[in-house]
ZASETOR-805557 format. One line per field, with one value per residue: x, y, z of N, C-alpha, C, O in turn; residue in three letters. Coordinates in nm, 2 decimals, padded with zeros to 4 digits. Example, Ala and Ser with C-alpha at 12.3 -4.5 7.8 and 13.67 -1.06 7.14 Angstrom:
n_u	01.32:01.28
n_v	-00.57:-00.22
n_w	00.78:00.71
ca_u	01.23:01.37
ca_v	-00.45:-00.11
ca_w	00.78:00.71
c_u	01.32:01.29
c_v	-00.33:00.00
c_w	00.78:00.79
o_u	01.42:01.34
o_v	-00.33:00.11
o_w	00.85:00.80
zati	ALA:SER
//
This chain:
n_u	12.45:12.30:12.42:12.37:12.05:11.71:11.41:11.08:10.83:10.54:10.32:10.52:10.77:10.58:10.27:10.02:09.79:09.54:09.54:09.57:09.37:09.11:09.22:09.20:08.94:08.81:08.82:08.63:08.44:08.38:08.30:08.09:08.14:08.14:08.29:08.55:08.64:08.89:09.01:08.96:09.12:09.40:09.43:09.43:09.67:10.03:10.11:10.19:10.13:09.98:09.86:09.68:09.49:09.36:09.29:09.07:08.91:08.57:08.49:08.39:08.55:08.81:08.94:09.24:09.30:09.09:09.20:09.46:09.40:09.21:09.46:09.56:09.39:09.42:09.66:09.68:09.48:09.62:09.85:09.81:09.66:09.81:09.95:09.75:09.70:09.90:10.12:10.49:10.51:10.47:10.80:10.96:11.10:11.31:11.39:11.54:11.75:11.88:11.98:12.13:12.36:12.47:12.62:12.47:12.35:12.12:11.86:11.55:11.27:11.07:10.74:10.58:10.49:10.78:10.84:10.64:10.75:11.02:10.92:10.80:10.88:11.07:10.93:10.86:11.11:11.42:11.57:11.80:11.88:11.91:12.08:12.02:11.68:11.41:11.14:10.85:10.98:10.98:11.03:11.11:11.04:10.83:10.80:10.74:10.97:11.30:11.48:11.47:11.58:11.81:11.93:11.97:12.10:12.33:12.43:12.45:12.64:12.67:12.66:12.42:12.49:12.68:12.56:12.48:12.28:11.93:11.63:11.33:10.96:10.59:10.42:10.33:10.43:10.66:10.80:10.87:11.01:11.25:11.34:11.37:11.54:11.75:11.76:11.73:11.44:11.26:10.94:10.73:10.48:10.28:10.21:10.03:09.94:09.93:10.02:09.99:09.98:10.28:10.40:10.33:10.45:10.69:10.88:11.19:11.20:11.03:10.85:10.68:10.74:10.91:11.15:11.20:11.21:11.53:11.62:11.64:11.79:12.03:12.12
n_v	10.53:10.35:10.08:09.89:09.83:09.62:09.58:09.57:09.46:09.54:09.79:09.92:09.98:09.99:10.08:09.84:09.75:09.76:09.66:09.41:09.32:09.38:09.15:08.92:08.95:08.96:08.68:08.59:08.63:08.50:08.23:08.31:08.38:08.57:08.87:09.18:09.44:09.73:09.74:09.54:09.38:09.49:09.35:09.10:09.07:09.03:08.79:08.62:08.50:08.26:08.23:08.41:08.38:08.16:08.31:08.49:08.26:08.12:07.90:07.66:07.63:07.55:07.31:07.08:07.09:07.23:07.48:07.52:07.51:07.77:07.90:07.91:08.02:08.28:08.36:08.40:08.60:08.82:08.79:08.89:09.18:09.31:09.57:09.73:09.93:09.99:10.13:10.31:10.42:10.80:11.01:10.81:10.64:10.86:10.89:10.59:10.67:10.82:10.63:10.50:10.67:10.73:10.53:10.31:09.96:09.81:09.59:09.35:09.22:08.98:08.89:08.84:08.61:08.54:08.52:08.74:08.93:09.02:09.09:09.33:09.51:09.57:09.73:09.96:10.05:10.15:09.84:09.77:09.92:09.75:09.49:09.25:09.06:08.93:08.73:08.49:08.17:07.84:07.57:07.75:07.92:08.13:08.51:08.56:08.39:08.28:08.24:08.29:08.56:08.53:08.40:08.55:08.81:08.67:08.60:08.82:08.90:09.01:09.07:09.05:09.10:09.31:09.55:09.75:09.65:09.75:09.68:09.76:09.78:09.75:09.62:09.44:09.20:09.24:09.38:09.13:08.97:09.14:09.13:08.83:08.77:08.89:09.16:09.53:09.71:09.97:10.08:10.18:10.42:10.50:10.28:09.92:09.92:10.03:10.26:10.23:09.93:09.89:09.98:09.85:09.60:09.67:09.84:09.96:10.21:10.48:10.55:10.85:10.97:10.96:11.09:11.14:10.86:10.84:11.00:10.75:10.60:10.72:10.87
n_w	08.52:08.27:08.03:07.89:07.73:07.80:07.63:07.67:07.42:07.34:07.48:07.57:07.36:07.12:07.01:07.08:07.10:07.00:06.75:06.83:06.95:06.82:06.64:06.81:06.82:06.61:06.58:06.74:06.66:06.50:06.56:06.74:06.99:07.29:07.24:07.36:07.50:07.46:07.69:07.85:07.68:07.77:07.99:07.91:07.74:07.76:07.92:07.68:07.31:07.34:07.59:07.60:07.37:07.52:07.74:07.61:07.48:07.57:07.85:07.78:07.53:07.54:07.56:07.48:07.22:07.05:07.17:07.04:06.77:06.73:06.81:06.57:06.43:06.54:06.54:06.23:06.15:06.31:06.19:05.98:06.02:06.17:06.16:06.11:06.32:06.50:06.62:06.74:07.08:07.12:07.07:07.14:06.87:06.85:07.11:07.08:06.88:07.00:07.23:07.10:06.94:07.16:07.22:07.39:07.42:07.28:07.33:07.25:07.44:07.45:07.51:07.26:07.00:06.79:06.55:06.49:06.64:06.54:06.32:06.37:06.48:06.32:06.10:06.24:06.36:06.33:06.25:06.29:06.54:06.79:06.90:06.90:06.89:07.02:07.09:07.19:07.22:07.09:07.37:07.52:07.85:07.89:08.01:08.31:08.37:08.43:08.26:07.95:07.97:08.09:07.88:07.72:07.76:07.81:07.56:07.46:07.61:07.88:08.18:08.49:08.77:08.74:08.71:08.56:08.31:08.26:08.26:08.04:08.10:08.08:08.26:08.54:08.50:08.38:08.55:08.72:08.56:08.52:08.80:08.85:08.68:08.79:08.76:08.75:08.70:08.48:08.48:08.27:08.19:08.00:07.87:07.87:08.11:08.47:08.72:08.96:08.97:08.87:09.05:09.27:09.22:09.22:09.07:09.01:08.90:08.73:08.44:08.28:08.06:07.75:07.78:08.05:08.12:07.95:08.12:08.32:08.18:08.12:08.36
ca_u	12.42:12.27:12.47:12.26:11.89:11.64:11.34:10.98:10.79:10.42:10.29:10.65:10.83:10.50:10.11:09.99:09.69:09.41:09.57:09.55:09.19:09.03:09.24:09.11:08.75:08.78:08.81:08.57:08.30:08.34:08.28:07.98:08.15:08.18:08.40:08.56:08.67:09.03:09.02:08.99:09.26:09.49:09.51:09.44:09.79:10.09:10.17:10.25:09.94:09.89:09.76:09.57:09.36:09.31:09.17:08.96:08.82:08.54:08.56:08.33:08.65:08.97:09.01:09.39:09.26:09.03:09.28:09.55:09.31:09.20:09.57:09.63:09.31:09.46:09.78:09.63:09.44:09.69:09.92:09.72:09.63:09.95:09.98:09.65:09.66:09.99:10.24:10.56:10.46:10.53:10.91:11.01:11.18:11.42:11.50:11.67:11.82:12.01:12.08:12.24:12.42:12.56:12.67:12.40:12.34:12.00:11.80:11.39:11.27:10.92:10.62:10.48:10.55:10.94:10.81:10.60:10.83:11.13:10.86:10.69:11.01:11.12:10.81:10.84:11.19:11.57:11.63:11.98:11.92:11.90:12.17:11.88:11.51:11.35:11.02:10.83:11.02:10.93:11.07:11.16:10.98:10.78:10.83:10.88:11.02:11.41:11.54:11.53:11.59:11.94:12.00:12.00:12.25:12.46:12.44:12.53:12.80:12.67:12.65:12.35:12.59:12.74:12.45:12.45:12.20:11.83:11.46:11.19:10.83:10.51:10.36:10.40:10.47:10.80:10.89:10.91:11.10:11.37:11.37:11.37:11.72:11.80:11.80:11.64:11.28:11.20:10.83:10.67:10.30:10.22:10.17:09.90:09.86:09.91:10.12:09.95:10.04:10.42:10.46:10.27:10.53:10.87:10.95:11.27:11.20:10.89:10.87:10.61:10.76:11.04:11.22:11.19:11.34:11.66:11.70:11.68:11.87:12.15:12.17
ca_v	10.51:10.16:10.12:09.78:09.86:09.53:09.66:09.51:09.53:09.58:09.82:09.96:10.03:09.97:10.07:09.75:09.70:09.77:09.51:09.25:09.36:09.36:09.04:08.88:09.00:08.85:08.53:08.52:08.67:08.38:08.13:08.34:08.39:08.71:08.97:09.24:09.58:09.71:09.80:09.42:09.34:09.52:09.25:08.96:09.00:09.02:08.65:08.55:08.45:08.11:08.26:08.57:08.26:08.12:08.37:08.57:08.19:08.09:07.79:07.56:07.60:07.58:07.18:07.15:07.03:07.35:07.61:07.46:07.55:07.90:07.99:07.89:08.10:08.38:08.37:08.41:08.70:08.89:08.82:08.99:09.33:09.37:09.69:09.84:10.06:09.96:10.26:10.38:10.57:10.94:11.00:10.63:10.63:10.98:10.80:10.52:10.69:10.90:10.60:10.41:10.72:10.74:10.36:10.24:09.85:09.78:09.44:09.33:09.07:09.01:08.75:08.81:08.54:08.53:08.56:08.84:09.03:09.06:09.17:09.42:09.56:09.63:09.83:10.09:10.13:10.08:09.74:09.78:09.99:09.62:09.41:09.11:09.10:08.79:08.69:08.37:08.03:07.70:07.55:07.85:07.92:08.26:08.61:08.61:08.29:08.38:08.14:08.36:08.68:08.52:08.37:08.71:08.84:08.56:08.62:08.97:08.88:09.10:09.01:09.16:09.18:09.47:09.71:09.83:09.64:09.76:09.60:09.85:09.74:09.82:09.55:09.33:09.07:09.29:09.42:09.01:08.93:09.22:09.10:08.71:08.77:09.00:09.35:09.67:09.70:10.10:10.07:10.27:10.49:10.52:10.13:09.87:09.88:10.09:10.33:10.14:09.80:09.91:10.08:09.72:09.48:09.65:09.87:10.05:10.35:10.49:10.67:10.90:10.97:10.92:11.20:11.07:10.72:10.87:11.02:10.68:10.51:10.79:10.84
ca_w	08.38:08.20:07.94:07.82:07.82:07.76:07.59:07.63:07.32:07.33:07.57:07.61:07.23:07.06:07.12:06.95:07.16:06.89:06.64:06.93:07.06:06.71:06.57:06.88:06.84:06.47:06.61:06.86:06.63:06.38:06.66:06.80:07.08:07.31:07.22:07.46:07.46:07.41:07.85:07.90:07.66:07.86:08.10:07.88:07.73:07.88:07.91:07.56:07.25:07.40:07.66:07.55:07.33:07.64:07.80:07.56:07.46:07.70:07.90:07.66:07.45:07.60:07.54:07.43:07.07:07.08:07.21:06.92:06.67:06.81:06.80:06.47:06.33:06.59:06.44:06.12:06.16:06.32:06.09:05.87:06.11:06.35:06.13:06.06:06.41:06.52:06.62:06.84:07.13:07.08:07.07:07.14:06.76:06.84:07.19:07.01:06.81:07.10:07.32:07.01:06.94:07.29:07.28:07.47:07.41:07.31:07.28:07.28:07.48:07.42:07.50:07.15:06.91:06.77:06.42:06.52:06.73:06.46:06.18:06.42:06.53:06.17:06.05:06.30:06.38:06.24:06.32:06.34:06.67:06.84:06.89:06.97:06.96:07.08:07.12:07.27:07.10:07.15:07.45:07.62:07.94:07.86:08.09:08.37:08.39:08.40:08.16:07.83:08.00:08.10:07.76:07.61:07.85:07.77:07.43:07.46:07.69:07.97:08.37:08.56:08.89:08.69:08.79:08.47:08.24:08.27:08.17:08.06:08.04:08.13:08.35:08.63:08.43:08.33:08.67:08.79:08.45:08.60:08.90:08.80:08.60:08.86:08.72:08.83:08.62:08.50:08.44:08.17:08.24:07.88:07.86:07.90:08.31:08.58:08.80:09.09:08.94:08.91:09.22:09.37:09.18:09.29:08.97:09.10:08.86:08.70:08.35:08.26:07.91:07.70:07.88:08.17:08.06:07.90:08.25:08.43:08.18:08.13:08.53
c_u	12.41:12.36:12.42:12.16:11.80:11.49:11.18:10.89:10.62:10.35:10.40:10.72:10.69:10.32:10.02:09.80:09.55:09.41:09.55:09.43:09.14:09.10:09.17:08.99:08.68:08.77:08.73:08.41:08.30:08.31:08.12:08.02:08.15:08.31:08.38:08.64:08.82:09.07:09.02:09.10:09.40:09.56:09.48:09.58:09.90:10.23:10.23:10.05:09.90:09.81:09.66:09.46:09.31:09.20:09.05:08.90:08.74:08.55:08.52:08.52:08.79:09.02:09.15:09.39:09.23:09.14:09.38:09.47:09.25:09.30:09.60:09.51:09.34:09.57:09.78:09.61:09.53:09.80:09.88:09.65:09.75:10.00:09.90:09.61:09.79:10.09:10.35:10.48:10.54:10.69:11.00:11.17:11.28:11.50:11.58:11.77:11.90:12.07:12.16:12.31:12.53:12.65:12.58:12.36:12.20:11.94:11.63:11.38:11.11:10.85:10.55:10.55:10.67:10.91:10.73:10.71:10.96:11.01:10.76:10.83:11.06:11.03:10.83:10.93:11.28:11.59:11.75:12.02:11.94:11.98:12.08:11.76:11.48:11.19:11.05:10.89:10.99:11.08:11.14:11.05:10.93:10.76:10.71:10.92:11.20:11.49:11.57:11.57:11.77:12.02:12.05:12.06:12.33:12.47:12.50:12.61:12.78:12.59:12.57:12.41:12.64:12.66:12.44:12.39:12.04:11.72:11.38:11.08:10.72:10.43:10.43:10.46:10.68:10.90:10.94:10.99:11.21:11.41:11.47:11.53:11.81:11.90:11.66:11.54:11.29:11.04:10.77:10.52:10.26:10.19:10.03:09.81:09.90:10.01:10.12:10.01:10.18:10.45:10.41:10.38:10.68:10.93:11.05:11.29:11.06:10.93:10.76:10.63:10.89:11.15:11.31:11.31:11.46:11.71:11.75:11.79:12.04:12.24:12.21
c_v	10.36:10.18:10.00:09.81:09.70:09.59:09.54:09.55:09.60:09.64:09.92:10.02:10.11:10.01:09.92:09.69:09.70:09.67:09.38:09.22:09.30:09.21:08.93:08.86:08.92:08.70:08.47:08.54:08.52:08.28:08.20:08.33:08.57:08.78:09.08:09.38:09.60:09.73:09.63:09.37:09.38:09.43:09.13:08.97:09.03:08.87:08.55:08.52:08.33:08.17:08.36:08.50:08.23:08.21:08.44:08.41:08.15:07.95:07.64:07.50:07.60:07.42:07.22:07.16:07.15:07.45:07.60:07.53:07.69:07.97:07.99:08.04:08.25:08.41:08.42:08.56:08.85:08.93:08.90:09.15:09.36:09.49:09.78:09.99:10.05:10.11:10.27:10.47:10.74:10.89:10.89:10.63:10.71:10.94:10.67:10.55:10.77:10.79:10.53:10.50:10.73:10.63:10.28:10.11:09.81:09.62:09.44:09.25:09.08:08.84:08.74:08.70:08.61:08.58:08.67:08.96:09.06:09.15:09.33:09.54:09.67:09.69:09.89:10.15:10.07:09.97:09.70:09.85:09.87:09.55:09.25:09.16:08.99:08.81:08.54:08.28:07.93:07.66:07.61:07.88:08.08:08.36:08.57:08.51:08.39:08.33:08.26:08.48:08.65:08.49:08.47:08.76:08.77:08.56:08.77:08.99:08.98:09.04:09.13:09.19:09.32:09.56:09.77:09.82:09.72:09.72:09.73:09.76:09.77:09.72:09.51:09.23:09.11:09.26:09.25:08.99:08.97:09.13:08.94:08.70:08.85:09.13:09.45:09.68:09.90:10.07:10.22:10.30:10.48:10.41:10.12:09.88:09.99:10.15:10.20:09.96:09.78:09.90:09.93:09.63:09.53:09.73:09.97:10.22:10.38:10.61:10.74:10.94:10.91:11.01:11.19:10.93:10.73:10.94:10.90:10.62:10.58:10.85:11.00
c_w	08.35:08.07:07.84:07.89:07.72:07.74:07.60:07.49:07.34:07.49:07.58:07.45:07.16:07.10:07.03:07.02:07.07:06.81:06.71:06.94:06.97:06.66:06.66:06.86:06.68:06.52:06.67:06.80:06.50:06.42:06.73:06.95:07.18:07.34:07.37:07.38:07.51:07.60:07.90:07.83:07.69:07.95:08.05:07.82:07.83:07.89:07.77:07.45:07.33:07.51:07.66:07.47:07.44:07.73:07.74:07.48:07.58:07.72:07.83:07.55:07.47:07.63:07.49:07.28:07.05:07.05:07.08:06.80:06.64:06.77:06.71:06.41:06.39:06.51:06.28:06.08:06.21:06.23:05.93:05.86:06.16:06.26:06.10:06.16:06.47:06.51:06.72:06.91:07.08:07.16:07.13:06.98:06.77:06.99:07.18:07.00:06.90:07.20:07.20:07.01:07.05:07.32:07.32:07.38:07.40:07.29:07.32:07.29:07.49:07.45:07.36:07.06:06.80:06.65:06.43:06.56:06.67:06.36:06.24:06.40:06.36:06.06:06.07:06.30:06.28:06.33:06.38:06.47:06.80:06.81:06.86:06.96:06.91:07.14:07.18:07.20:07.19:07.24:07.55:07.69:07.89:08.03:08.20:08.44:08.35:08.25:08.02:07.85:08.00:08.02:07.70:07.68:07.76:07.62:07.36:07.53:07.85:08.07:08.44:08.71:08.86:08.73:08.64:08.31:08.29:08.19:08.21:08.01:08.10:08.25:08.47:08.60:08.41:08.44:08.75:08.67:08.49:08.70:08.95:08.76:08.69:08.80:08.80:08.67:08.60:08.41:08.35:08.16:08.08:07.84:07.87:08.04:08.32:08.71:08.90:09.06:08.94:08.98:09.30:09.32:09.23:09.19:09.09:09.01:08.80:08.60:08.31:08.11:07.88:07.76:07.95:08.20:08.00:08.03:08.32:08.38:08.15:08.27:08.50
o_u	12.49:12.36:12.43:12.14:11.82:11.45:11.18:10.89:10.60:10.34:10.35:10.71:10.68:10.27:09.97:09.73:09.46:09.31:09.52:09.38:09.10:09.01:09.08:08.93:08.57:08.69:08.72:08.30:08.21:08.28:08.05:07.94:08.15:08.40:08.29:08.67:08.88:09.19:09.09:09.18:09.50:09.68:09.50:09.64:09.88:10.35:10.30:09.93:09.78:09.69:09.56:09.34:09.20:09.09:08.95:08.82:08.79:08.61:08.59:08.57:08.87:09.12:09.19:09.46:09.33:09.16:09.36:09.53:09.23:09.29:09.70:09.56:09.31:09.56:09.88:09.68:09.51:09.84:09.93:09.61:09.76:10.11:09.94:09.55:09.80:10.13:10.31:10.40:10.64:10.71:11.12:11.29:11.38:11.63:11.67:11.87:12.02:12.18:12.28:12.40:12.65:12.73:12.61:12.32:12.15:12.01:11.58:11.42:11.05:10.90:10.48:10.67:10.64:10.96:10.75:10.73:11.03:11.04:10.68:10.85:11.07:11.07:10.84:10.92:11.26:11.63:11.78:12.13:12.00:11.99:12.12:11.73:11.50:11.14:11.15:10.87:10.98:11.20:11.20:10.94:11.02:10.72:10.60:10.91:11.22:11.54:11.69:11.62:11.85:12.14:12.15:12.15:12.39:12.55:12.56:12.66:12.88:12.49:12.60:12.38:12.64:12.71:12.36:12.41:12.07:11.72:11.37:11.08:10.75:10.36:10.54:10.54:10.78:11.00:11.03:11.10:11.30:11.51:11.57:11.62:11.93:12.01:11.56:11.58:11.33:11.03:10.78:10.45:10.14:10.12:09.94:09.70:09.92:10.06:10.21:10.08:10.22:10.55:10.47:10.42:10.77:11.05:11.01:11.36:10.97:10.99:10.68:10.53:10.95:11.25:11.43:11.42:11.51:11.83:11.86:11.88:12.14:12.36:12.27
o_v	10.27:10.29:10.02:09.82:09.68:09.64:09.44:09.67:09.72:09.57:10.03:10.14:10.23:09.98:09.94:09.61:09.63:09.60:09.27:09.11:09.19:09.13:08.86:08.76:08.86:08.62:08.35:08.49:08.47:08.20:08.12:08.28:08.67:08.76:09.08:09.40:09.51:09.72:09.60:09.31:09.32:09.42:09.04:08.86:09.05:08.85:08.45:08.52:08.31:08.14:08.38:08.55:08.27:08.19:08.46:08.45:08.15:07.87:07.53:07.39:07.64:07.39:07.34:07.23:07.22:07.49:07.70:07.63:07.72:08.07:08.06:08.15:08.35:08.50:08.47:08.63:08.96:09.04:08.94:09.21:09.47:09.53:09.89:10.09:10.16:10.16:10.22:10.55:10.77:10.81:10.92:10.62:10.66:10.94:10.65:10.52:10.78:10.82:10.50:10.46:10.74:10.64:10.16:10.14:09.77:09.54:09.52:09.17:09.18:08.73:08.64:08.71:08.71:08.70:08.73:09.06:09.13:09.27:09.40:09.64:09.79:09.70:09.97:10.26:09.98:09.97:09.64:09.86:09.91:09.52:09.16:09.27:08.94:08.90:08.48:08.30:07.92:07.69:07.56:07.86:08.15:08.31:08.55:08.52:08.50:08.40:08.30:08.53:08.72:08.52:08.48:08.79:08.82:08.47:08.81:09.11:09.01:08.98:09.25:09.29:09.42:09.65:09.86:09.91:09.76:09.72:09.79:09.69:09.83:09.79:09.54:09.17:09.04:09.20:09.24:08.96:08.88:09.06:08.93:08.63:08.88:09.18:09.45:09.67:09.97:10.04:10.33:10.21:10.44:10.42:10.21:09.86:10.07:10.07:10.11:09.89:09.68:09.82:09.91:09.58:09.46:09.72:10.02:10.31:10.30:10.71:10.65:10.93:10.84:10.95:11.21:10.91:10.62:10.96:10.90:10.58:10.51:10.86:11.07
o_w	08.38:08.00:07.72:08.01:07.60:07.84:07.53:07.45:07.35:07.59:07.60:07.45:07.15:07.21:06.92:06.97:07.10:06.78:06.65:06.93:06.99:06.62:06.61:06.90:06.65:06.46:06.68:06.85:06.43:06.34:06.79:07.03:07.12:07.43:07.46:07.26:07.58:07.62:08.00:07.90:07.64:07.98:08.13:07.83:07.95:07.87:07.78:07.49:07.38:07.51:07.74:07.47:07.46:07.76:07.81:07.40:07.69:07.64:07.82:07.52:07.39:07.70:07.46:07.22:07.02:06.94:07.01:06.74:06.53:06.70:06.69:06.36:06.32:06.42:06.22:06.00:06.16:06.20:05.82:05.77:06.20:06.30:06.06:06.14:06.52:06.41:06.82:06.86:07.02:07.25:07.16:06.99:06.72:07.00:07.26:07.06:06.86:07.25:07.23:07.09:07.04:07.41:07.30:07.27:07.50:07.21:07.41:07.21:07.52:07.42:07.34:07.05:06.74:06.63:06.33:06.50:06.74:06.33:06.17:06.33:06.33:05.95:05.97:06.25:06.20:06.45:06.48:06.51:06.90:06.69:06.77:07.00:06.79:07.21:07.21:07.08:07.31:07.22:07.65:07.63:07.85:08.13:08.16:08.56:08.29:08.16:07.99:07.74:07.94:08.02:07.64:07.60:07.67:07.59:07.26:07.54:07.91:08.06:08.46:08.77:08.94:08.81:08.64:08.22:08.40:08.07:08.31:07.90:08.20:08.33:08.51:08.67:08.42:08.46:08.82:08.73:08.50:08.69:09.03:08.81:08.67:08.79:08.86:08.56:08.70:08.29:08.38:08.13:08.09:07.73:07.86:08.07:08.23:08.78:08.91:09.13:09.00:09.00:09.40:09.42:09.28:09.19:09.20:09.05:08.81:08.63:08.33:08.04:07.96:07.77:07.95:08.25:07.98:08.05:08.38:08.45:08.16:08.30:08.60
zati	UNK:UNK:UNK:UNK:UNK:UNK:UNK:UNK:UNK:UNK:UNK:UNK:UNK:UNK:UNK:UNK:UNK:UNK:UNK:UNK:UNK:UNK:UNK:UNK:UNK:UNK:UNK:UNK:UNK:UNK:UNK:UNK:UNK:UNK:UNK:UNK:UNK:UNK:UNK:UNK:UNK:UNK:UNK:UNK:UNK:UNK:UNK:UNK:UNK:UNK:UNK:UNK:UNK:UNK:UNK:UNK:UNK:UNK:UNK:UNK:UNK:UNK:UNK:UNK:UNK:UNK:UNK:UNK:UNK:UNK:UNK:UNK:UNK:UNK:UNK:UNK:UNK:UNK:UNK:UNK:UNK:UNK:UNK:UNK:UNK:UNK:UNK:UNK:UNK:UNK:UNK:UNK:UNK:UNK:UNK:UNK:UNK:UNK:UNK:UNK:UNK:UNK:UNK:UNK:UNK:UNK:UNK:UNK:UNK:UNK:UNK:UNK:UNK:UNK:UNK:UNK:UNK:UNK:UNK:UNK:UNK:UNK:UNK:UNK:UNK:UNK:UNK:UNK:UNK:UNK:UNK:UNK:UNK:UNK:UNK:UNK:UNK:UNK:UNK:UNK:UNK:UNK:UNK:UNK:UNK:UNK:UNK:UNK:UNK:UNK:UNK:UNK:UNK:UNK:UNK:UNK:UNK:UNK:UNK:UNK:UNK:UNK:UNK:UNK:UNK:UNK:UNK:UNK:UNK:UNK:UNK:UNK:UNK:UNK:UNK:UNK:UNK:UNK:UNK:UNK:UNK:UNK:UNK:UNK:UNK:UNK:UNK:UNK:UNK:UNK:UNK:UNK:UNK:UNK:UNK:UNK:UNK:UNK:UNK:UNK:UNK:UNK:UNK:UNK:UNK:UNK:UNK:UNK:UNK:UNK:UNK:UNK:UNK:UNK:UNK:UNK:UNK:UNK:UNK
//
């Protein structure tokens, strides 16, 4: 049994990928640039916004001056959509609500911006089901660097020697975040990526629903 579960948000809590795609696609059409479809923004995020501008700008534009400016008019836009398609996967909200009930320790560690990732959080679900939820902040190293993964341990006072923290999320990016702070990863199929991408990074469990995932993390 996990009795602290670390929660990725987008891909994993959240399906937010349409609000990303399209805020993106606003940006790129006001520049005359080319837009993409929501199957390539699957793997442009991931890494945090800085770099999801980066990649969905083309290379004409990715000066640092440029990119700075990009992110601000990104930031904008989203902040203006991150709820027009934006949902919990199915039964995500009712498994909260049973691991809080049980005790279980929750927190969200996220690459999406800090100010983002508190206000997304508190749309969908009860905030209060989260001890923590953290997004990207300035001068913290972004996933799956280990650095913030360990801070939020240490902030919730809990040692991953115990065996008994767990990181869910749906990428690779996640499964090396786990690994990085050293915890065990359960990767989530209803995400952005790919069984195959999981099963290739090292997840040491594999969820197919919410079901599924209150088995791995109730044991």
């Amino acid at each position: 049994m996990y009795t602290t579960v670390l929660f990725d948000l987008d891909g994993t809590l959240l399906n937010t990928i349409d609000d990303l795609a399209d805020s993106a696609n606003r940006v790129c059409e006001a520049h005359g640039w080319p837009t993409y479809d929501v199957a390539q923004y699957r793997y442009f995020v991931g890494n945090g916004i800085p770099k999801l501008v980066e990649r969905f700008s083309p290379e004409s534009a990715r000066t640092p001056e440029q990119l700075a400016a990009t992110l601000k008019e990104f930031d904008a836009q989203y902040g203006a959509h991150m709820f027009d398609k934006t949902a919990p996967y199915p039964g995500m909200p009712e498994l909260l609500q049973r691991l809080h009930a049980k005790g279980i320790r929750m927190a969200v560690f996220s690459n999406k911006a800090d100010e983002f990732a508190g206000d997304v959080v508190a749309r969908y679900f009860d905030r209060s089901l989260f001890e923590v939820i953290r997004g990207a902040r300035a001068g913290v190293p972004t996933k799956p660097a280990p650095e913030g993964t360990r801070a939020l341990m240490a902030h919730l006072g809990v040692d991953p020697a115990a065996g008994n923290v767990l990181y869910v999320g749906d990428s690779n990016v996640d499964v090396a975040t786990a690994h990085n702070a050293g915890l065990p990863c359960c990767g989530v199929l209803w995400g952005f990526r790919t069984r195959e991408e999981l099963q290739e990074a090292g997840a040491e469990y594999l969820a197919a629903d919410t079901a599924e995932l209150e088995k791995v993390i109730l044991g």
